[in-house]
LOVO-635293 format. One line per field, with one value per atom (N, C-alpha, C, O): residue in one letter; atom name; x, y, z. Coordinates in Angstrom, 3 decimals, padded with zeros to 6 digits, always signed. Atoms other than C-alpha are relative to their C-alpha. Last residue first. Layout:
residues N
residuo = A;...;
atomo = CA;...;
xx = X;...;
yy = Y;...;
zz = Z;...;
END
This chain:
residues 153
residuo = X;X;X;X;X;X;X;X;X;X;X;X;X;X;X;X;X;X;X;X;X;X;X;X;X;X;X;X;X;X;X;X;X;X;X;X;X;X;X;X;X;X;X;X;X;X;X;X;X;X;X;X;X;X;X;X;X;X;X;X;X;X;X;X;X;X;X;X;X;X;X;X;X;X;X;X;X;X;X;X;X;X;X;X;X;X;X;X;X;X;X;X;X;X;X;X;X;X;X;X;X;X;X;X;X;X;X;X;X;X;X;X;X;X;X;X;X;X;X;X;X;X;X;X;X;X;X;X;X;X;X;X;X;X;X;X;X;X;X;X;X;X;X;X;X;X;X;X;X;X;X;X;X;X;X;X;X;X;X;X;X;X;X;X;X;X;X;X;X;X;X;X;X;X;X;X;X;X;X;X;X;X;X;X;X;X;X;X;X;X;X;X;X;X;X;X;X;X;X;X;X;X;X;X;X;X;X;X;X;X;X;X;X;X;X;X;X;X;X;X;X;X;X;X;X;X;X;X;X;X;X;X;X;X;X;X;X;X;X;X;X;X;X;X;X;X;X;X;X;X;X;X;X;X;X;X;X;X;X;X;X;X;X;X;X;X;X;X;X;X;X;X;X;X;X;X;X;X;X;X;X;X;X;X;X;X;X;X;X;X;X;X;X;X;X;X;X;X;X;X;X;X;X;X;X;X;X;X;X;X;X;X;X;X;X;X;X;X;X;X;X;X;X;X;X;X;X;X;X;X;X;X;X;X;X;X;X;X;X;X;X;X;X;X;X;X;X;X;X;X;X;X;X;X;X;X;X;X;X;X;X;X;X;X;X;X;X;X;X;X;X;X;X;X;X;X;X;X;X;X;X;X;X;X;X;X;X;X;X;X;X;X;X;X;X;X;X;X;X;X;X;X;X;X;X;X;X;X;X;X;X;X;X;X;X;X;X;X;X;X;X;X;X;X;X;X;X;X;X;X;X;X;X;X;X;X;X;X;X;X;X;X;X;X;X;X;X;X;X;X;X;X;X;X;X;X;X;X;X;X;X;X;X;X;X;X;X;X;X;X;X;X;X;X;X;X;X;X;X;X;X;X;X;X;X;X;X;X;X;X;X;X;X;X;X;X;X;X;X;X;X;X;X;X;X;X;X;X;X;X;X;X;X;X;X;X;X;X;X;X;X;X;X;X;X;X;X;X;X;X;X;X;X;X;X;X;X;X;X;X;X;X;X;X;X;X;X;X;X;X;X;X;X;X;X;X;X;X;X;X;X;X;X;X;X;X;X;X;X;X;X;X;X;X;X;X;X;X;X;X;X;X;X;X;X;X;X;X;X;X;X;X;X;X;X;X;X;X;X;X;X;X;X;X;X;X;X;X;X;X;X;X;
atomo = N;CA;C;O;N;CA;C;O;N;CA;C;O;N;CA;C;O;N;CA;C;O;N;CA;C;O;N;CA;C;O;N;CA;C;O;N;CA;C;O;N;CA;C;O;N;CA;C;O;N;CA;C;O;N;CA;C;O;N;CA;C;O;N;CA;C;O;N;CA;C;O;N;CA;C;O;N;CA;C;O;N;CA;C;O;N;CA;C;O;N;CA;C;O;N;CA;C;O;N;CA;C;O;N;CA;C;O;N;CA;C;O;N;CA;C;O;N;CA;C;O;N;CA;C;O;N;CA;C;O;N;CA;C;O;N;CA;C;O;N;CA;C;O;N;CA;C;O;N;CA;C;O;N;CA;C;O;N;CA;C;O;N;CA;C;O;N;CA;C;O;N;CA;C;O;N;CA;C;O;N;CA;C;O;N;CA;C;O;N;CA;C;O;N;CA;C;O;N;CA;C;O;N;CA;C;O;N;CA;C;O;N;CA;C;O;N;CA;C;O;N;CA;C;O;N;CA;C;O;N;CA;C;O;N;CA;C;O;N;CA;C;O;N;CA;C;O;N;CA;C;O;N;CA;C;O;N;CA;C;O;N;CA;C;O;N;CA;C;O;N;CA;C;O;N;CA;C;O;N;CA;C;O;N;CA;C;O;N;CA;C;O;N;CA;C;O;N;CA;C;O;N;CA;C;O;N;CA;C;O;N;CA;C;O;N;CA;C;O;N;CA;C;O;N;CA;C;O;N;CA;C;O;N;CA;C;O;N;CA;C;O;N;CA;C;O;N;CA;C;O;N;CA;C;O;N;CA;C;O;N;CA;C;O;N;CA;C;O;N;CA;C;O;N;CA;C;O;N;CA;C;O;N;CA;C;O;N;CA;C;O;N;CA;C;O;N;CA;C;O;N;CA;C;O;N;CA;C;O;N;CA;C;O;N;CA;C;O;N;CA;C;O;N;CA;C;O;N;CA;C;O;N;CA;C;O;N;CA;C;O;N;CA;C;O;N;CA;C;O;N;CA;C;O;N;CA;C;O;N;CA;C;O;N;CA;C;O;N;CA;C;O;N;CA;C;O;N;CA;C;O;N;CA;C;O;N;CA;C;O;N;CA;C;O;N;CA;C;O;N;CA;C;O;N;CA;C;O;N;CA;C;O;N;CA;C;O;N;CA;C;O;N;CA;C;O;N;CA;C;O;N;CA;C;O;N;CA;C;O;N;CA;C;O;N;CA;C;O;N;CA;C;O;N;CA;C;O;N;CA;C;O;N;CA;C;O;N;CA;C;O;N;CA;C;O;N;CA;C;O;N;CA;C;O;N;CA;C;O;N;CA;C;O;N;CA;C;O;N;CA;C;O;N;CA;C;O;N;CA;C;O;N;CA;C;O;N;CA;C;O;N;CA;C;O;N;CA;C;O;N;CA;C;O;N;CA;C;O;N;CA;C;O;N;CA;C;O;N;CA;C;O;N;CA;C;O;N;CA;C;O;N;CA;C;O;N;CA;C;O;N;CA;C;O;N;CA;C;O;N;CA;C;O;N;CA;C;O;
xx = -000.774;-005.391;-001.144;-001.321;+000.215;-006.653;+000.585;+001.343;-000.678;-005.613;-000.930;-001.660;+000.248;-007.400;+000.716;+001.181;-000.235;-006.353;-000.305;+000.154;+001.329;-008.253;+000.655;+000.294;+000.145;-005.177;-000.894;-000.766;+000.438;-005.143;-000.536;-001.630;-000.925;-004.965;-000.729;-001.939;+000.294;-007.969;+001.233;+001.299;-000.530;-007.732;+000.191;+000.477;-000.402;-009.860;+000.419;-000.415;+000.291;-010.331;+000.310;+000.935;-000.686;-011.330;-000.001;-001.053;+000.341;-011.305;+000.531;+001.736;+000.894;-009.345;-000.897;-000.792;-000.906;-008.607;-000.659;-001.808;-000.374;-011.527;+001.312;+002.014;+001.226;-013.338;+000.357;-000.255;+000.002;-010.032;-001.174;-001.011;-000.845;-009.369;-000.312;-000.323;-001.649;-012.324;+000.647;-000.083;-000.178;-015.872;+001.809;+002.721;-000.631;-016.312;+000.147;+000.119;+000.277;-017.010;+000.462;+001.613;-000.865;-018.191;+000.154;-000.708;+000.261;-020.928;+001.600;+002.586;-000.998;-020.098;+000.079;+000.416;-000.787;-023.146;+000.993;+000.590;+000.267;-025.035;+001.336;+002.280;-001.119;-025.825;+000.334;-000.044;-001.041;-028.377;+001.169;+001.945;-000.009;-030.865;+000.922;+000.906;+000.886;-029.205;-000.043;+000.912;+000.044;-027.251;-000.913;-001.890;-000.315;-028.874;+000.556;-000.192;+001.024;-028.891;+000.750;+001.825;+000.809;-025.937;-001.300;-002.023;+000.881;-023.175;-001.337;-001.822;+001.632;-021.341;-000.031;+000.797;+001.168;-017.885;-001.215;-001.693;+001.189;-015.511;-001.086;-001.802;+000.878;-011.803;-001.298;-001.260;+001.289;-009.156;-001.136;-001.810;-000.243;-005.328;-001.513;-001.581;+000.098;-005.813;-000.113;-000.438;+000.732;-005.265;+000.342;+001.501;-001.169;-004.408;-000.764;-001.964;+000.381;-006.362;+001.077;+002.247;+001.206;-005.787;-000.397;-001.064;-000.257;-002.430;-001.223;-000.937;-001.683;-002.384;+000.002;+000.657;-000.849;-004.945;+001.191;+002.342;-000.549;-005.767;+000.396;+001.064;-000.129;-008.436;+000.718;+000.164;-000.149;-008.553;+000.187;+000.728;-000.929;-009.582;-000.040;-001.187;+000.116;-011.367;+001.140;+002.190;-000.575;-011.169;+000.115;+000.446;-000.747;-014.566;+001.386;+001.152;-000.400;-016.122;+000.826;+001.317;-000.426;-018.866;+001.488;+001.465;-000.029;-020.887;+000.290;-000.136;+000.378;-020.064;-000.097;+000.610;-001.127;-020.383;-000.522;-001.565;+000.367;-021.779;+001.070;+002.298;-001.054;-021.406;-001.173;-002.168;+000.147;-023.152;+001.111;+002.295;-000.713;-022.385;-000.627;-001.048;-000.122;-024.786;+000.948;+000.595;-001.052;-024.100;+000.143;+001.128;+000.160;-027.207;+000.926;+000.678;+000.713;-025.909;-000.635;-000.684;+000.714;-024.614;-000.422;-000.480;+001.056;-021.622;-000.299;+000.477;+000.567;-020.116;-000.455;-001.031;+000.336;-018.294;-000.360;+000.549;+000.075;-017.171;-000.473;-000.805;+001.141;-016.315;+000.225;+001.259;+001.366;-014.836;-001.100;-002.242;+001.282;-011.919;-001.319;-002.147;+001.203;-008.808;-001.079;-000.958;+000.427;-006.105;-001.408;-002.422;-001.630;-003.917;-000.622;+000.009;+000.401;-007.679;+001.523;+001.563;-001.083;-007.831;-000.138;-000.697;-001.285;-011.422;+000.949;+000.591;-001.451;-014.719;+000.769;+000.416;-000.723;-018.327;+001.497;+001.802;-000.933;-021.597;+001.093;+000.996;-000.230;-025.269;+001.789;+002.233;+000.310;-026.111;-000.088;-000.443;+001.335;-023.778;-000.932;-000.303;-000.260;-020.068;-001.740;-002.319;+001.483;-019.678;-000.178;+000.210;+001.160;-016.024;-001.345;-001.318;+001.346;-013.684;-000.610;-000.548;-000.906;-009.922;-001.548;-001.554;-001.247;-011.337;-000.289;-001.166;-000.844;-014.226;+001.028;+001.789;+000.310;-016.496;+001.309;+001.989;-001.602;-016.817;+000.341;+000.375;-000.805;-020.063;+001.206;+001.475;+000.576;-021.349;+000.493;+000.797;-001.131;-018.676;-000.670;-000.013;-000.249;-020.911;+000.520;+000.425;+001.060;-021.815;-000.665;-001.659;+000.212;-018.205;-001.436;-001.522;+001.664;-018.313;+000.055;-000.123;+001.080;-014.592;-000.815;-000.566;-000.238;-011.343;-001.648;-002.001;-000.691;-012.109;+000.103;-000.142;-000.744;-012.374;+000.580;+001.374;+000.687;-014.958;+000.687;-000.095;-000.622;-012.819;-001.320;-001.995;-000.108;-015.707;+000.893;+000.525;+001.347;-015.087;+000.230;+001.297;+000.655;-012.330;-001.342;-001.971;+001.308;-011.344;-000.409;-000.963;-000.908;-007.475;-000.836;-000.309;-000.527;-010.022;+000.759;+000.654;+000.746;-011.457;+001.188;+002.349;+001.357;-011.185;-000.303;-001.307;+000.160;-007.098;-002.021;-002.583;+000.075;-006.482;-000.502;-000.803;+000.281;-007.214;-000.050;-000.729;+001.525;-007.103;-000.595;-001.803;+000.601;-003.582;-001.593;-002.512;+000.248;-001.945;-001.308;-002.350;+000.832;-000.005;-000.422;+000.426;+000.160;+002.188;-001.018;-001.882;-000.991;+002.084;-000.711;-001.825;+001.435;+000.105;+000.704;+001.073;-000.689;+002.506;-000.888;-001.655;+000.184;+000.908;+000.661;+000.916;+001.004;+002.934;-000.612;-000.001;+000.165;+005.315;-001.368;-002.274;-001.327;+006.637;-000.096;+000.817;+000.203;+002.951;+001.596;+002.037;-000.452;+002.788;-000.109;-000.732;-001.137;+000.499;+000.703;-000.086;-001.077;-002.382;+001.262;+002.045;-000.440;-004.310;+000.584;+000.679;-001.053;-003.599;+000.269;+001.340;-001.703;-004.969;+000.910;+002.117;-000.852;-008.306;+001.708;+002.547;+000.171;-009.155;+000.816;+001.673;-001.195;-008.469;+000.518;+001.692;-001.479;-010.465;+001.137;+002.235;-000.275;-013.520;+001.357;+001.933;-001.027;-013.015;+000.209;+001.067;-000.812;-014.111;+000.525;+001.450;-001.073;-017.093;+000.741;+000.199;
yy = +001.243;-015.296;-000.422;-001.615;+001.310;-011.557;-001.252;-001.136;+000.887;-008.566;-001.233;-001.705;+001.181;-006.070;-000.240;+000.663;+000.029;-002.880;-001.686;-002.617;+000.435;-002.126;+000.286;+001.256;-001.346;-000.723;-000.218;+000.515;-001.383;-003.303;+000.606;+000.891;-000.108;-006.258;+000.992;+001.118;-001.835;-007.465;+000.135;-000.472;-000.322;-010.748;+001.304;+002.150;-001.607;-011.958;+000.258;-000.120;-000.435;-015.309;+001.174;+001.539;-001.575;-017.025;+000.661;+000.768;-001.440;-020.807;+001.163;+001.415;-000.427;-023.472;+001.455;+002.558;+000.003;-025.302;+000.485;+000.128;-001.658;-024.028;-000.242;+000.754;-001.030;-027.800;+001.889;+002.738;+000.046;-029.539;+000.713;+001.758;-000.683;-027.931;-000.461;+000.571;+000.764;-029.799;+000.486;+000.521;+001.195;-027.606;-000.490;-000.084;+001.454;-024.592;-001.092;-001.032;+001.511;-020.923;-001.110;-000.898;+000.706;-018.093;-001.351;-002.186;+001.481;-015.703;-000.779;-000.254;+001.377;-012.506;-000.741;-000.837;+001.164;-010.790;-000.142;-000.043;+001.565;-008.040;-000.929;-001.094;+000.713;-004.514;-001.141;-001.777;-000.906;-002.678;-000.713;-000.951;+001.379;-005.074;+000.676;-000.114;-000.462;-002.451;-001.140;-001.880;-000.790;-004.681;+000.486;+000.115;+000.279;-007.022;+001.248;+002.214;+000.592;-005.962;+000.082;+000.626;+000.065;-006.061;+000.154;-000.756;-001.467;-006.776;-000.611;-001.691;+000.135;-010.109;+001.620;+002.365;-001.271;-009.713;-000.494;-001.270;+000.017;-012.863;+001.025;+000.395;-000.145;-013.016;+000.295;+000.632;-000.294;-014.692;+000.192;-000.833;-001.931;-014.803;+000.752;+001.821;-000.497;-018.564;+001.770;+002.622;-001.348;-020.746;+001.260;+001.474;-000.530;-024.453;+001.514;+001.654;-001.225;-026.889;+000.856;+000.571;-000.786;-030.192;+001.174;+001.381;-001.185;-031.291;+000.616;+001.584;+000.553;-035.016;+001.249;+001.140;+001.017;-033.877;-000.263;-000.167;+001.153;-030.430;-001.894;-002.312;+001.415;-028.675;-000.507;-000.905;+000.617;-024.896;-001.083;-000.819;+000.736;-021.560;-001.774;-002.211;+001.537;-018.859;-000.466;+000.153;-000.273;-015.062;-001.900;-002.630;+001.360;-014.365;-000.534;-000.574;+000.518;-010.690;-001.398;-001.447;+001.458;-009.464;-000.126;+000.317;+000.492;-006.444;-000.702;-000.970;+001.295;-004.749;-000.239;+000.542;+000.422;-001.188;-001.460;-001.912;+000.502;-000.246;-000.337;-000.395;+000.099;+002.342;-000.746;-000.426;-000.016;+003.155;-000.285;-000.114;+000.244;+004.739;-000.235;+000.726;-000.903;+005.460;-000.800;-001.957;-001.141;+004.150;+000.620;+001.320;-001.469;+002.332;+001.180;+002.368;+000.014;-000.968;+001.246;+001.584;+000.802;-000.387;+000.107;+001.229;-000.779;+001.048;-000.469;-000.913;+000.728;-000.581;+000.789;+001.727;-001.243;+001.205;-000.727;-000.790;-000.047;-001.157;+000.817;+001.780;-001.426;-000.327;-000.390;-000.200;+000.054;-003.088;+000.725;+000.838;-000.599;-003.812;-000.226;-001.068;-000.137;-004.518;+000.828;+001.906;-001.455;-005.648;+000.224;-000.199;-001.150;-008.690;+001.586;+002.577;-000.664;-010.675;+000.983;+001.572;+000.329;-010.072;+000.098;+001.075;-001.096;-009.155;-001.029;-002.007;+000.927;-011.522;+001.136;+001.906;-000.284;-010.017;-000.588;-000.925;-000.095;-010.998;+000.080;-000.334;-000.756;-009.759;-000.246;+000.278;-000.979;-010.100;+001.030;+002.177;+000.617;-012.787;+001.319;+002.210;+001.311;-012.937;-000.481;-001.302;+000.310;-009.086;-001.513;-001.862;+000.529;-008.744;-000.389;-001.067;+001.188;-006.469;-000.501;+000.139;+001.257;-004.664;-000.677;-001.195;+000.249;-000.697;-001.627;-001.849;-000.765;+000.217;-000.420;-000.742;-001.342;-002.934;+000.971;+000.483;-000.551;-005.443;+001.331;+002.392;+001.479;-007.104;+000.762;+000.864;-000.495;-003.822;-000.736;-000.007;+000.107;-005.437;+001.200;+001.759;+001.103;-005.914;-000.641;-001.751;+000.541;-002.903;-001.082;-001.254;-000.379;-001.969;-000.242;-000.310;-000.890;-004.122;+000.667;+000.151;+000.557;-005.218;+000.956;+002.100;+001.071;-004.032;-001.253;-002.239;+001.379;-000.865;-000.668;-000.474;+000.873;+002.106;-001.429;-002.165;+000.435;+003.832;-000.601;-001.174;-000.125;+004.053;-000.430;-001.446;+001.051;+004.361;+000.196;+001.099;+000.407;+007.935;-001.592;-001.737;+000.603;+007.944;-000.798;-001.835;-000.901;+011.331;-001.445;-000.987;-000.496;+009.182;+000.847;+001.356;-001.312;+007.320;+000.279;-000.160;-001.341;+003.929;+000.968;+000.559;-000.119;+000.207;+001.185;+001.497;-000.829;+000.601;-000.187;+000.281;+000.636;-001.893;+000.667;+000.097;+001.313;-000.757;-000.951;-001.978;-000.489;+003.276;-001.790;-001.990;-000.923;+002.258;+000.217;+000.055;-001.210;+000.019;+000.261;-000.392;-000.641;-002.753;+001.420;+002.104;-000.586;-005.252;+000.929;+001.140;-000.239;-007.809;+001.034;+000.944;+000.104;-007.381;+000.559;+001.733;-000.054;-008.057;-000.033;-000.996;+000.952;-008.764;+001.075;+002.230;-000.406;-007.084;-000.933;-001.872;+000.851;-008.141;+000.642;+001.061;-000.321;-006.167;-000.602;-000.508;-001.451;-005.759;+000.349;+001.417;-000.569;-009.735;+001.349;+001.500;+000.109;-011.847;+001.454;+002.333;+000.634;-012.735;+000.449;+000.257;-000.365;-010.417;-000.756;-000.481;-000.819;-011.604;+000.805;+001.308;+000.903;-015.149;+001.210;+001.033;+000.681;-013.596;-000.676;-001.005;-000.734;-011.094;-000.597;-000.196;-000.590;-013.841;+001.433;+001.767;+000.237;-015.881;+000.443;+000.087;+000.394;-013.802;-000.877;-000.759;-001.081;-012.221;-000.250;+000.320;+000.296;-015.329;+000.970;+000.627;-000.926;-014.301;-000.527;-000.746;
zz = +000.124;-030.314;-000.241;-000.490;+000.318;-030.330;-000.347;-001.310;+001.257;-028.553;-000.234;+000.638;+000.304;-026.361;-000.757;-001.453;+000.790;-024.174;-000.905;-000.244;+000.931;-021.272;-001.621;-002.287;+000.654;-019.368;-000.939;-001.920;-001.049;-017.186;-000.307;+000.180;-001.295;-020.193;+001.257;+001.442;-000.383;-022.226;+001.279;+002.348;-001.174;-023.835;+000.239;-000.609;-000.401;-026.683;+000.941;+001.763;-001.693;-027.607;-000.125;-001.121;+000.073;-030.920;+001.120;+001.749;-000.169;-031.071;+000.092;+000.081;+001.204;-032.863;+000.614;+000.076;+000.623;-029.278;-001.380;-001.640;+000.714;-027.175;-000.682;-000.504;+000.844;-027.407;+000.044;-000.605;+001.582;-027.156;+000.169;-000.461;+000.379;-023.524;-001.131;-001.801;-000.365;-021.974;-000.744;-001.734;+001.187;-021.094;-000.136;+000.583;-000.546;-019.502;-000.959;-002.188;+001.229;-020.998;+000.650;+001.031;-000.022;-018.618;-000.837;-001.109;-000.518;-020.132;+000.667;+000.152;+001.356;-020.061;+000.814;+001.994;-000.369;-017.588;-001.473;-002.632;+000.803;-019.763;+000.259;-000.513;-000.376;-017.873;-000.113;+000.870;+001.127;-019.767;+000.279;-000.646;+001.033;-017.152;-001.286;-002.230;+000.865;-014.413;-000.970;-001.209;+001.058;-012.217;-000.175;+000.475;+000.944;-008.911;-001.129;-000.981;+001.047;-005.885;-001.194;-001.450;-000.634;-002.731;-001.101;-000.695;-000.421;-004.537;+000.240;-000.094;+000.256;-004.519;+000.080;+000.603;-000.305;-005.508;+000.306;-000.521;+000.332;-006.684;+000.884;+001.662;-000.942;-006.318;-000.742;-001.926;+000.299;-008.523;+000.624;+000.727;-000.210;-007.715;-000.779;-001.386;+000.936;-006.650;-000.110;+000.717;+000.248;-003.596;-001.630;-001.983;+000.751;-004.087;+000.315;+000.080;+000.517;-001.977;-000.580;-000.323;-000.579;-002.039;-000.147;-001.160;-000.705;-003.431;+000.815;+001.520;-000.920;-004.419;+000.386;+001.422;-000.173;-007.313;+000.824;+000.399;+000.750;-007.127;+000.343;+001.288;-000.454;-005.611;-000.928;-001.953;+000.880;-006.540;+000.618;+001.692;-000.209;-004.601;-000.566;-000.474;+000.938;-005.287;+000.341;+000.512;+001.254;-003.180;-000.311;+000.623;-000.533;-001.449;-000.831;-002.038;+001.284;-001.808;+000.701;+001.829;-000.565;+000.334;-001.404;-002.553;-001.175;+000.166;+000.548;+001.672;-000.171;-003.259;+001.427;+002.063;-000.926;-004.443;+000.097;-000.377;-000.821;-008.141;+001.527;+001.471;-001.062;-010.281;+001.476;+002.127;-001.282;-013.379;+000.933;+000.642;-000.820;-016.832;+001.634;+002.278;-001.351;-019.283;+001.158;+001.386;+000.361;-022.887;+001.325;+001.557;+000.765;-023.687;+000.479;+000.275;+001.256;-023.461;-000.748;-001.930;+000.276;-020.066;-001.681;-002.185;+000.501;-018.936;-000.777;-001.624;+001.249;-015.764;-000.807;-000.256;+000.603;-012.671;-001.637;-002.466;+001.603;-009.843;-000.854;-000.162;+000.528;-006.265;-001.585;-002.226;-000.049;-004.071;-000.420;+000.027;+001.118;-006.579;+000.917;+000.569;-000.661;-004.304;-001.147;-001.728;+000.657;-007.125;+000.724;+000.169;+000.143;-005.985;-000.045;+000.320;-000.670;-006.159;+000.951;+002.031;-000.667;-009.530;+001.655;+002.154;+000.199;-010.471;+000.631;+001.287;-000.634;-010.678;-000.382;-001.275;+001.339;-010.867;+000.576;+001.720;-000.256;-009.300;-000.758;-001.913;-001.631;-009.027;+000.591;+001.612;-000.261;-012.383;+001.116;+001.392;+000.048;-013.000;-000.009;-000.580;+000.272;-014.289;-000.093;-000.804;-000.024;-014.608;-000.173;-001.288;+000.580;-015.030;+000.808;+001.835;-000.479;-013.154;-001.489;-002.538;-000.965;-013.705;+000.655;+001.772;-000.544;-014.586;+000.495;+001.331;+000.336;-016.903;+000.695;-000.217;-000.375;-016.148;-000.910;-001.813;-000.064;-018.655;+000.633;+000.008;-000.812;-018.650;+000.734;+001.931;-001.017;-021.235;+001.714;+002.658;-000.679;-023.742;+001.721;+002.599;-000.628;-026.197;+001.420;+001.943;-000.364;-027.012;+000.784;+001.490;-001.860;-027.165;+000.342;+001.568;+000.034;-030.286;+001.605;+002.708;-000.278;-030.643;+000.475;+000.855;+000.546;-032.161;+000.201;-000.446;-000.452;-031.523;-000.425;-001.616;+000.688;-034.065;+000.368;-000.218;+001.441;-032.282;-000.778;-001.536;+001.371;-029.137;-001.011;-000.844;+001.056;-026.420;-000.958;-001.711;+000.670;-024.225;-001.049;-001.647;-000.525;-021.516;-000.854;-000.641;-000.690;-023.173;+001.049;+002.048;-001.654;-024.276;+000.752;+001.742;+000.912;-026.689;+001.556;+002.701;-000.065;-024.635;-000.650;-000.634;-000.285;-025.613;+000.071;-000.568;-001.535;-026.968;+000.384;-000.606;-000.808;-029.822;+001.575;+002.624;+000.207;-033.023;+001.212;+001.204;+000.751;-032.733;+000.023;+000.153;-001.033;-029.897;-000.773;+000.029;+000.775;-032.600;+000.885;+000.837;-000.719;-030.554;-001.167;-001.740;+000.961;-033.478;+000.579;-000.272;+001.117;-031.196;-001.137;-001.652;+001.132;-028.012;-000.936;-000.972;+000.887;-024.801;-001.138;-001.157;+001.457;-021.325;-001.222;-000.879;+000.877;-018.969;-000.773;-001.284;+001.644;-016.411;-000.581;+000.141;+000.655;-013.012;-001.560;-002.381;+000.796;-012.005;+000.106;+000.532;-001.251;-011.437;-000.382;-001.433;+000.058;-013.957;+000.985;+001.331;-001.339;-012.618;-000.285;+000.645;-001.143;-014.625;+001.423;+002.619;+000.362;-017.903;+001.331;+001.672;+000.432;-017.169;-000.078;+000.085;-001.043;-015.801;-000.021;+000.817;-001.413;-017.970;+001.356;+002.144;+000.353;-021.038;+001.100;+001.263;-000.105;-019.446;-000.294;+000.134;-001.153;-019.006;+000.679;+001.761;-000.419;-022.605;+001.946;+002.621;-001.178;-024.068;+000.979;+001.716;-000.309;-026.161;+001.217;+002.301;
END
């Protein structure tokens, strides 16, 4: 599951631009009902998607999660595999930064959380994917805007 890059790529973008999800159908694409509760008709396994807090974070490790860092997120709110909702605070966050070629450092709109212990084990890291741009060419990604809405490319 990619939903770590697609988190990250949609939330850089400024809050005068949107991501854009052709052909948007709210029972098909929205993550939660307008109660907050799991859509049952998502597009993906909310089971899955324990990683994924409710608002603008991912779960990366069991003790750390990445958000925009445009968007202060020191209070997260995860719900785990069996459905119960927690809430975590964090004690540190650092925001990432990029080494390019001929440029050195580059700063980035991607920050990283520690909290102070680890998740509930209900609570299931998404993995990060690496590797060289032909090996996710052909793959299936999922991108999740603000408003926890998904599309697929």
């Amino acid at each position: 599951m990619l939903t770590v890059l697609g988190i990250a790529l949609l939330s850089h973008q400024s809050s005068g631009t949107a991501a854009i999800i052709n052909g948007l159908d709210p029972m098909w694409h929205d993550r939660f009902s307008g109660d907050g509760t799991p859509n049952p008709t998502f597009l993906m396994d909310e089971s899955r998607l324990s990683g994924v807090a409710l608002k603008r974070a991912v779960l990366i490790t069991p003790r750390h999660y990445v958000s925009a860092a445009h968007v202060h997120t020191p209070e997260v709110t995860f719900r785990g595999t069996d459905g119960i909702e927690r809430t975590y605070q964090s004690t540190s966050a650092q925001d990432l930064t990029a080494s390019l070629p001929g440029q050195g450092p580059v700063g980035s709109d991607i920050r990283v959380y520690t909290l102070a212990q680890d998740v509930d084990p209900s609570i299931v890291p998404v993995p990060i994917v690496v590797g060289d741009l032909e090996t996710l060419i052909g793959q299936r990604f999922f991108a999740m805007d603000n408003q926890m809405r998904a599309g697929v490319g």
